[in-house]
C-alpha positions as YAML, in Angstrom:
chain: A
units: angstrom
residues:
- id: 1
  name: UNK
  ca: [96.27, -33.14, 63.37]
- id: 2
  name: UNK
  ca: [98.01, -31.51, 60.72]
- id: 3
  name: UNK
  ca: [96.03, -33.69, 57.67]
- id: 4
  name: UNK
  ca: [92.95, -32.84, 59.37]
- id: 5
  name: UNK
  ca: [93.80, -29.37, 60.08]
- id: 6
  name: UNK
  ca: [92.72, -28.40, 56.38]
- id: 7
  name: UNK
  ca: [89.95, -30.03, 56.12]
- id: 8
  name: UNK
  ca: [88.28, -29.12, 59.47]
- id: 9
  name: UNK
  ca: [88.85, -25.06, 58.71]
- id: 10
  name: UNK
  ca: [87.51, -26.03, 54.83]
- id: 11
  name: UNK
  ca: [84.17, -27.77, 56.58]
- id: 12
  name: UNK
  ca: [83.76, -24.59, 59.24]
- id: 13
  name: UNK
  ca: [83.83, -21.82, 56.40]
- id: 14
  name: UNK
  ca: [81.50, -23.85, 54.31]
- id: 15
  name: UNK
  ca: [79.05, -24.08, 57.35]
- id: 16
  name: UNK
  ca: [79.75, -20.62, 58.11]
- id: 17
  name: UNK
  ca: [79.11, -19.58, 54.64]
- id: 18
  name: UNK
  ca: [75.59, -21.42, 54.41]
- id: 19
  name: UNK
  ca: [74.20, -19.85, 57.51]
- id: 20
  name: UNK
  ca: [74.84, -16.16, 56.78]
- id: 21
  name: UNK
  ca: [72.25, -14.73, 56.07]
- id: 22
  name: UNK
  ca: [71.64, -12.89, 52.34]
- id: 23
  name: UNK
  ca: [72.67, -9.40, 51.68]
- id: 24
  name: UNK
  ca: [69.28, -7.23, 52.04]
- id: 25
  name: UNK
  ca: [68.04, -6.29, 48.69]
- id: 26
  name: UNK
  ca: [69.28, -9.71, 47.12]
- id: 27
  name: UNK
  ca: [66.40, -11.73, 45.91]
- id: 28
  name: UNK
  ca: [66.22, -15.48, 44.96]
- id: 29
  name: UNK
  ca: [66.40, -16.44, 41.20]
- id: 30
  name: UNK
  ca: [62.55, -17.31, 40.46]
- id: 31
  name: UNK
  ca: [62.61, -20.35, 38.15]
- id: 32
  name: UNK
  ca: [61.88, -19.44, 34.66]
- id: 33
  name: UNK
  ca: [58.05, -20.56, 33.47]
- id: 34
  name: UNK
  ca: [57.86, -23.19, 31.18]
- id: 35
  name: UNK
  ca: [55.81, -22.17, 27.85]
- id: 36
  name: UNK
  ca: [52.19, -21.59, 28.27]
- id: 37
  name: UNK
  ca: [52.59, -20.72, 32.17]
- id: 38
  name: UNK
  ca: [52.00, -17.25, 33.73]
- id: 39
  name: UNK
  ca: [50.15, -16.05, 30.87]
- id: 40
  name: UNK
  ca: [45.88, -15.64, 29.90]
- id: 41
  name: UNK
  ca: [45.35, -16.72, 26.44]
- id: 42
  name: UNK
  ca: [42.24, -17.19, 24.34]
- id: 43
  name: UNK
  ca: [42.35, -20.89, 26.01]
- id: 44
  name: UNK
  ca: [42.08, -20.10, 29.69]
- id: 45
  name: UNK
  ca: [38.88, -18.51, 29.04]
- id: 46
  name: UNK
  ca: [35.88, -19.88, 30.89]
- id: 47
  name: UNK
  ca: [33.98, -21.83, 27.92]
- id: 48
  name: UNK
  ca: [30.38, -20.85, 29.58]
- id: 49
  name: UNK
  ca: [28.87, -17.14, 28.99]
- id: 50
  name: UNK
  ca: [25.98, -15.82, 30.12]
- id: 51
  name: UNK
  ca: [24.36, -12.20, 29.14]
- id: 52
  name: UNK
  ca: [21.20, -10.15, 29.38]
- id: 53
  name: UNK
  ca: [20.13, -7.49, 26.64]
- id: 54
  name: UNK
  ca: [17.40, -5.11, 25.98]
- id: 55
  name: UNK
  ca: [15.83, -6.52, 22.86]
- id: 56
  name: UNK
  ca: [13.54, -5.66, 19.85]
- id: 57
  name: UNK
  ca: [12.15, -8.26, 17.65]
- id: 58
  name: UNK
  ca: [10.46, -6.22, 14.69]
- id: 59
  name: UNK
  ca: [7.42, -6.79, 14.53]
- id: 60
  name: UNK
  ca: [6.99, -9.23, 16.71]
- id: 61
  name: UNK
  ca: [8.07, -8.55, 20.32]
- id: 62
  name: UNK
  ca: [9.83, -5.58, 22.49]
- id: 63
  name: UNK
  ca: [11.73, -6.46, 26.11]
- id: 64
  name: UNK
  ca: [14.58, -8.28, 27.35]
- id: 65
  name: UNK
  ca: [16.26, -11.48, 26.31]
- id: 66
  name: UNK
  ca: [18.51, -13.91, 29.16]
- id: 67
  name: UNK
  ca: [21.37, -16.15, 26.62]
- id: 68
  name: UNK
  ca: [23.49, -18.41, 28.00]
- id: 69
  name: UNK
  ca: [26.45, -20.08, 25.63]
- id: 70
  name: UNK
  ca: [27.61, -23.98, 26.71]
- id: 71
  name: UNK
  ca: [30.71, -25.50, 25.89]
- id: 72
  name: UNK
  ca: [31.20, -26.39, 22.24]
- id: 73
  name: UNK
  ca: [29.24, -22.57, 21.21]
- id: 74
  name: UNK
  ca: [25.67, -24.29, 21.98]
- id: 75
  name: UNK
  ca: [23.26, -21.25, 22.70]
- id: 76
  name: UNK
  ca: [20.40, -21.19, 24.68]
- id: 77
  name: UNK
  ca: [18.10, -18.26, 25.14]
- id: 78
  name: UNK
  ca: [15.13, -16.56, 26.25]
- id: 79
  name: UNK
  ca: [13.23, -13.51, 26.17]
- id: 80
  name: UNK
  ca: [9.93, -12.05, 27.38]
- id: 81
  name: UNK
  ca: [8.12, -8.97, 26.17]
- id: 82
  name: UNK
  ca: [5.12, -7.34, 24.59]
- id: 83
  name: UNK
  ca: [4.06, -5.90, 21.09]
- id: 84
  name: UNK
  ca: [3.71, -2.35, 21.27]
- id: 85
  name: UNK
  ca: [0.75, -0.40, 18.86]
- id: 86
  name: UNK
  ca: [3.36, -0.02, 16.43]
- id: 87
  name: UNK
  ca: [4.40, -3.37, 15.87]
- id: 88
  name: UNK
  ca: [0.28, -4.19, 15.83]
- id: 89
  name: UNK
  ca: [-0.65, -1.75, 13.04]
- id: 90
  name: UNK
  ca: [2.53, -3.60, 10.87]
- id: 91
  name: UNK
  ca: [0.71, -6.86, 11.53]
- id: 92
  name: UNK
  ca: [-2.44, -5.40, 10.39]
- id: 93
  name: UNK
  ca: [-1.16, -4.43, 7.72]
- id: 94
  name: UNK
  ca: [0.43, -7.77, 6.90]
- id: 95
  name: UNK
  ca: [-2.44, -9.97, 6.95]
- id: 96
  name: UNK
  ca: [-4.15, -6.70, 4.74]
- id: 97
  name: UNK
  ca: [-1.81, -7.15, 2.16]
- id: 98
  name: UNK
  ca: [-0.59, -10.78, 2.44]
- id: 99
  name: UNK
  ca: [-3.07, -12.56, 4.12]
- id: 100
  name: UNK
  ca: [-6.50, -11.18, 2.31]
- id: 101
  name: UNK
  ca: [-8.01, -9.44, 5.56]
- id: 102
  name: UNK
  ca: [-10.20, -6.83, 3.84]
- id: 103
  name: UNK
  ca: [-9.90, -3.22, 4.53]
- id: 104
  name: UNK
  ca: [-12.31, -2.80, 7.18]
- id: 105
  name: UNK
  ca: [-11.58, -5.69, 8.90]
- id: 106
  name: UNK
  ca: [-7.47, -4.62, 9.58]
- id: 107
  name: UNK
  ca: [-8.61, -2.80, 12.90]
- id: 108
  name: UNK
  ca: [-10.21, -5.30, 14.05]
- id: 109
  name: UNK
  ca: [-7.11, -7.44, 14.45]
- id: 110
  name: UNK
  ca: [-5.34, -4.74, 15.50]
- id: 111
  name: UNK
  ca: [-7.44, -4.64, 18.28]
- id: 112
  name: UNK
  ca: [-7.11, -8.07, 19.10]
- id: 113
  name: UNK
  ca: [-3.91, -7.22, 19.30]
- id: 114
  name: UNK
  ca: [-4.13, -4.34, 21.83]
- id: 115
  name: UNK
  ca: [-3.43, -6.81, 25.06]
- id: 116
  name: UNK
  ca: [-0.04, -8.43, 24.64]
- id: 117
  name: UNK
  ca: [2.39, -10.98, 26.38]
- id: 118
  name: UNK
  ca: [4.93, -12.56, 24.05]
- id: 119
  name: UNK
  ca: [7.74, -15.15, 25.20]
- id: 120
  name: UNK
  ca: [10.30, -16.76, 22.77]
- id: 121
  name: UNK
  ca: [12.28, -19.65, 23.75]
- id: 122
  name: UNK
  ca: [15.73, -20.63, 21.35]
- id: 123
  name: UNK
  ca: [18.41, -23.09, 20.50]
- id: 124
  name: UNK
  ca: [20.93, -22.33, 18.32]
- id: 125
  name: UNK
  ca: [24.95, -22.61, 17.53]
- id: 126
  name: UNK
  ca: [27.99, -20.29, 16.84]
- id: 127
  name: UNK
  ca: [30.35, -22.00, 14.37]
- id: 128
  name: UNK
  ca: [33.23, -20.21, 14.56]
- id: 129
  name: UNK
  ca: [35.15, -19.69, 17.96]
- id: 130
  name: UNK
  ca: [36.74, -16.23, 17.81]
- id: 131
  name: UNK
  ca: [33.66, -14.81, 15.38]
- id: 132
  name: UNK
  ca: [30.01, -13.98, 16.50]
- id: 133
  name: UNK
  ca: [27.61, -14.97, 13.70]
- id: 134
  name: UNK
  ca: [25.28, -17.44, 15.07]
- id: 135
  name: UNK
  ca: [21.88, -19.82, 13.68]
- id: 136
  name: UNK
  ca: [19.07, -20.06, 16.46]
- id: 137
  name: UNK
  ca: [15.91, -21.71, 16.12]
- id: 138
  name: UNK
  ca: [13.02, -21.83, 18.32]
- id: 139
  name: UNK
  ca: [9.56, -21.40, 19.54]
- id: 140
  name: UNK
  ca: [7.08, -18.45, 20.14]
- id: 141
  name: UNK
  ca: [4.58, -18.17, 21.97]
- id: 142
  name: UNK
  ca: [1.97, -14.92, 22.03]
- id: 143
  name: UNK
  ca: [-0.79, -14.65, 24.25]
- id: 144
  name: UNK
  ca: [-3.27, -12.09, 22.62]
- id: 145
  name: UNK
  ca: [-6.27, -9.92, 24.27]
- id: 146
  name: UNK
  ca: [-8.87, -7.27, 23.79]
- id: 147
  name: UNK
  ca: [-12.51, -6.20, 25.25]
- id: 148
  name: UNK
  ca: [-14.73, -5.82, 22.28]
- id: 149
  name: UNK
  ca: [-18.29, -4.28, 21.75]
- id: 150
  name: UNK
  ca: [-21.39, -6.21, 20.76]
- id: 151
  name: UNK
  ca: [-21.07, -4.02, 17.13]
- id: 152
  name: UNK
  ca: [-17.95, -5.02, 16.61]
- id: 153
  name: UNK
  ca: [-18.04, -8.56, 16.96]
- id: 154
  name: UNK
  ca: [-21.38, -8.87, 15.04]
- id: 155
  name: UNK
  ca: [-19.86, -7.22, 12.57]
- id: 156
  name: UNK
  ca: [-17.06, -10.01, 11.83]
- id: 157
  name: UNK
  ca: [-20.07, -13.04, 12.52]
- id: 158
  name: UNK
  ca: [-21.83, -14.50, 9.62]
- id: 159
  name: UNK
  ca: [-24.73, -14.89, 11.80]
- id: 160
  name: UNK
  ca: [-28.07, -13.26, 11.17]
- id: 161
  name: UNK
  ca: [-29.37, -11.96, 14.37]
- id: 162
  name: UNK
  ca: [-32.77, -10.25, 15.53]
- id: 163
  name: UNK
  ca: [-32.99, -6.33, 14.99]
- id: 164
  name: UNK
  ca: [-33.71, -6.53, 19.17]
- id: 165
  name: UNK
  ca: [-31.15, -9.15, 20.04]
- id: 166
  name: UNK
  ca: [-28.87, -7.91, 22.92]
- id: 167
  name: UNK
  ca: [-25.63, -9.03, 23.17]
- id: 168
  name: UNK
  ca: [-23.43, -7.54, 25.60]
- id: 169
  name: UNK
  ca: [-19.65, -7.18, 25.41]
- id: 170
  name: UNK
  ca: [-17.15, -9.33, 24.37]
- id: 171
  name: UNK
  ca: [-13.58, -10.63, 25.06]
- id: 172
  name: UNK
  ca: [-11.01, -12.21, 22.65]
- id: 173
  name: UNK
  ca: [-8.38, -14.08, 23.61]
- id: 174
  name: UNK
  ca: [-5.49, -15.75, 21.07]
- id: 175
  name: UNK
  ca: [-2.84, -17.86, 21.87]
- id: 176
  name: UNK
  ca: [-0.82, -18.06, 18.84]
- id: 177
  name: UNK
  ca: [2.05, -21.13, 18.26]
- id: 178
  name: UNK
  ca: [4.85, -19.63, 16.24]
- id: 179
  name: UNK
  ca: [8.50, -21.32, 15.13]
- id: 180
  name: UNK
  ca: [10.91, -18.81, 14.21]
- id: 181
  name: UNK
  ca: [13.94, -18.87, 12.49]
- id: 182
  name: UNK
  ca: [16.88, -16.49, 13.19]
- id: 183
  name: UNK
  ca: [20.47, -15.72, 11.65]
- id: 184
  name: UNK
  ca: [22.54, -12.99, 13.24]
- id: 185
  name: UNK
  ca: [25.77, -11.38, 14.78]
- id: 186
  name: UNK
  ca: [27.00, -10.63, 17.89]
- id: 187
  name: UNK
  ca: [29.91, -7.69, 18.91]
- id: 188
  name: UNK
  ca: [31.48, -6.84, 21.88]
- id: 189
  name: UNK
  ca: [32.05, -3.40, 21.66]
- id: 190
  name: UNK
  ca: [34.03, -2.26, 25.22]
- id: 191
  name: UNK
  ca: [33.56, -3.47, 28.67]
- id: 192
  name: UNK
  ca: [31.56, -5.95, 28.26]
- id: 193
  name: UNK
  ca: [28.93, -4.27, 26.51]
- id: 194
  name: UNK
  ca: [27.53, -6.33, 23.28]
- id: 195
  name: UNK
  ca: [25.14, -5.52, 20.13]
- id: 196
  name: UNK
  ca: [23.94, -7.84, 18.54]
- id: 197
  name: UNK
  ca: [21.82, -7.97, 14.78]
- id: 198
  name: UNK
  ca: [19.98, -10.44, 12.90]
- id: 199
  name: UNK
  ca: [17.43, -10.96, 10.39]
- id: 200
  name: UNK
  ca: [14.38, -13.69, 10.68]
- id: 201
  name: UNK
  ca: [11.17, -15.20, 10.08]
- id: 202
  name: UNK
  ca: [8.72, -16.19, 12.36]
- id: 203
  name: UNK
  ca: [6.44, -19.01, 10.71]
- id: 204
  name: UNK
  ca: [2.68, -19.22, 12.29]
- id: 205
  name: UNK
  ca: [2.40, -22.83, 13.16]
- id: 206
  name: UNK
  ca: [-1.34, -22.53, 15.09]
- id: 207
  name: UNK
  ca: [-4.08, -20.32, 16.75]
- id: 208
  name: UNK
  ca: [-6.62, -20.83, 19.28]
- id: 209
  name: UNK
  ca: [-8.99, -17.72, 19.71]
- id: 210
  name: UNK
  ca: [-11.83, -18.02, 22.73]
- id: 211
  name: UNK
  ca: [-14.47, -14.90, 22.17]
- id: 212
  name: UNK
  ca: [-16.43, -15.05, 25.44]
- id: 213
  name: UNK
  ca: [-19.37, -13.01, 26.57]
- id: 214
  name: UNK
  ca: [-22.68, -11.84, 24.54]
- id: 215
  name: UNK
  ca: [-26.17, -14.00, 25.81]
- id: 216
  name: UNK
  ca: [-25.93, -18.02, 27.00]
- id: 217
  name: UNK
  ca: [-28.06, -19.12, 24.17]
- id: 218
  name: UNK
  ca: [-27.56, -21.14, 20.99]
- id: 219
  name: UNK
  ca: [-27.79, -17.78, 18.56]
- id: 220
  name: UNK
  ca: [-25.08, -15.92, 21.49]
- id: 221
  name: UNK
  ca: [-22.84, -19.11, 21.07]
- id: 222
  name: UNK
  ca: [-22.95, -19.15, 17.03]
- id: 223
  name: UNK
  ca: [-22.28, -15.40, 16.81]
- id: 224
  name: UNK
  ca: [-19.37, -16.39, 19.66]
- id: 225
  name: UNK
  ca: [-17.79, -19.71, 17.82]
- id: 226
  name: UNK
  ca: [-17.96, -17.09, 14.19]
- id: 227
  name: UNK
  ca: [-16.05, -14.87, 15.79]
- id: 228
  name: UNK
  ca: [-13.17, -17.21, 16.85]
- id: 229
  name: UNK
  ca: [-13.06, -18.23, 13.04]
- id: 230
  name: UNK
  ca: [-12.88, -14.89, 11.87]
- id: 231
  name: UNK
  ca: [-10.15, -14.41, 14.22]
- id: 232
  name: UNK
  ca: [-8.60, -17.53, 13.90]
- id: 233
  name: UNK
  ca: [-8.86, -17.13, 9.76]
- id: 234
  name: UNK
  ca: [-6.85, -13.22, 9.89]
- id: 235
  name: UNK
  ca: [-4.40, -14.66, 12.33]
- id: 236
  name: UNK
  ca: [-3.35, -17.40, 10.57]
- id: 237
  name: UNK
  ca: [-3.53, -15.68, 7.54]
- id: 238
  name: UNK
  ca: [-0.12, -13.98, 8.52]
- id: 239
  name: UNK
  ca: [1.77, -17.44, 7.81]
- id: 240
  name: UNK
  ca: [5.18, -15.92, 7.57]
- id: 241
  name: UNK
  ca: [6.35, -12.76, 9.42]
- id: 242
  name: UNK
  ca: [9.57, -11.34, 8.60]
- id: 243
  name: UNK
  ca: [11.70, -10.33, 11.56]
- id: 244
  name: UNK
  ca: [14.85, -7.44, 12.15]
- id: 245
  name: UNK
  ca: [16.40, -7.83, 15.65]
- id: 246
  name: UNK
  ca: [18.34, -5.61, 17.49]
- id: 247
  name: UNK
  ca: [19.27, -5.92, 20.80]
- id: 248
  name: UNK
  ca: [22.39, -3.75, 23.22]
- id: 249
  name: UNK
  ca: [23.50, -5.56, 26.16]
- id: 250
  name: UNK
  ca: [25.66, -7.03, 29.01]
- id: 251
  name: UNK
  ca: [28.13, -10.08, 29.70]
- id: 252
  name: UNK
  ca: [27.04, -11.00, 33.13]
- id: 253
  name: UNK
  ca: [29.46, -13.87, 33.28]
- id: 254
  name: UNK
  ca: [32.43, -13.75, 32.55]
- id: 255
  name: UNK
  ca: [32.29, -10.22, 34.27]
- id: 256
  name: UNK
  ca: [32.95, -7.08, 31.90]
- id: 257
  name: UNK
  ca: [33.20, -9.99, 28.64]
- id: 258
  name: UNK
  ca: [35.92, -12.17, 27.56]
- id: 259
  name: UNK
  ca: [39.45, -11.30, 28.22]
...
């Protein structure tokens, strides 16, 4: 008993010791974090980004563009919109004084131009990770539109026609096949709102112009089919539009822009 004696009071007061409880107010050592942990860094970030913008492509479109950025800084985007009279009366003026549309003839294709829907569809890359210049490439598409008179459209065919001929009124409607070419820059300025800037081209790859209405005979469909060469002749004429974009917007995802 009295070797034991000790060791059997030295046991208790251990046990003892290991059951009560901790002073309140003492608090556990946490484990220290290991480099990298407990921390957001440029890494963590999620690598896909999606935003929304209100967009102006000068001269060629005015709305809203949806972008979406995949791993590796691949861009994808798209935007919808019309061309306002403004933006018309620069493109008459282009094919004017590029493309060889006489004088007389500029109003005309302005008002072809009056009835607008124009959707753009791009690819493109951002080479450097923590900077926003970017290349996109892509295609356009415009879908053109105006009611015309029976004087006005005569007055663009090469056809002869009767002093009593009656024609009626006309439509025109272009569908014009555009590639465009874009280089540009994107900030975020707070919150997740962005700008973005870029300059561009927009390269007229086709046109197909349908001028409906005017009589069902052969002389109505000749005065018709000169018509959609006239306008397929001062739209094409444009070949290469140059482009200024500007565009304020939103990071959708991640919320309020990268951390």
């Amino acid at each position: 008993m009295s070797r034991r004696g000790p060791h059997l009071r030295a046991l208790t007061a251990a046990i003892a010791l290991a059951l009560t409880p901790a002073p309140a107010g003492a608090q556990a050592a946490e484990p220290t974090p290991r480099s990298g942990e407990g921390r957001i860094t440029k890494t963590s970030q999620p690598n896909l980004a999606l935003g929304a913008e209100a967009v102006t492509d000068f001269p060629v479109l005015l709305g809203g563009r949806l972008w979406l950025e995949l791993p590796g800084r691949l861009r994808l985007n798209t935007s919808l919109g019309v061309l306002p009279g403004a933006y018309s009366r620069v493109l008459g003026g282009l094919a004017e004084s590029v493309g060889g549309v006489e004088d007389e003839e500029v109003d005309l294709v302005r008002d072809a131009l009056s009835s607008s829907f124009i959707w753009r569809i791009n690819a493109g890359w951002r080479p450097l990770p923590a900077r926003g210049g970017y290349v996109d490439v892509g295609y356009t598409l415009a879908t053109l539109g105006a009611d015309l008179d029976a004087a006005t459209v005569l007055s663009v065919s090469d056809v002869t026609v009767p002093a009593a001929f009656k024609a009626g009124d006309y439509a025109v409607r272009a569908h014009l096949h555009m590639v465009n070419l874009e280089l540009g820059w994107m900030w975020d300025l707070f919150k997740g709102v962005t700008l973005r800037a870029a300059l561009g081209a927009t390269f007229i790859a086709g046109v197909d112009t349908t001028v409906s209405g005017g009589p069902p005979t052969p002389l109505g469909r000749q005065i018709t089919a000169s018509a959609e060469a006239f306008f397929d002749d001062a739209f094409t004429s444009l070949r290469v539009i140059p482009t200024f974009t500007l565009a304020l917007g939103w990071h959708i995802w991640p919320f309020g822009g990268p951390g």
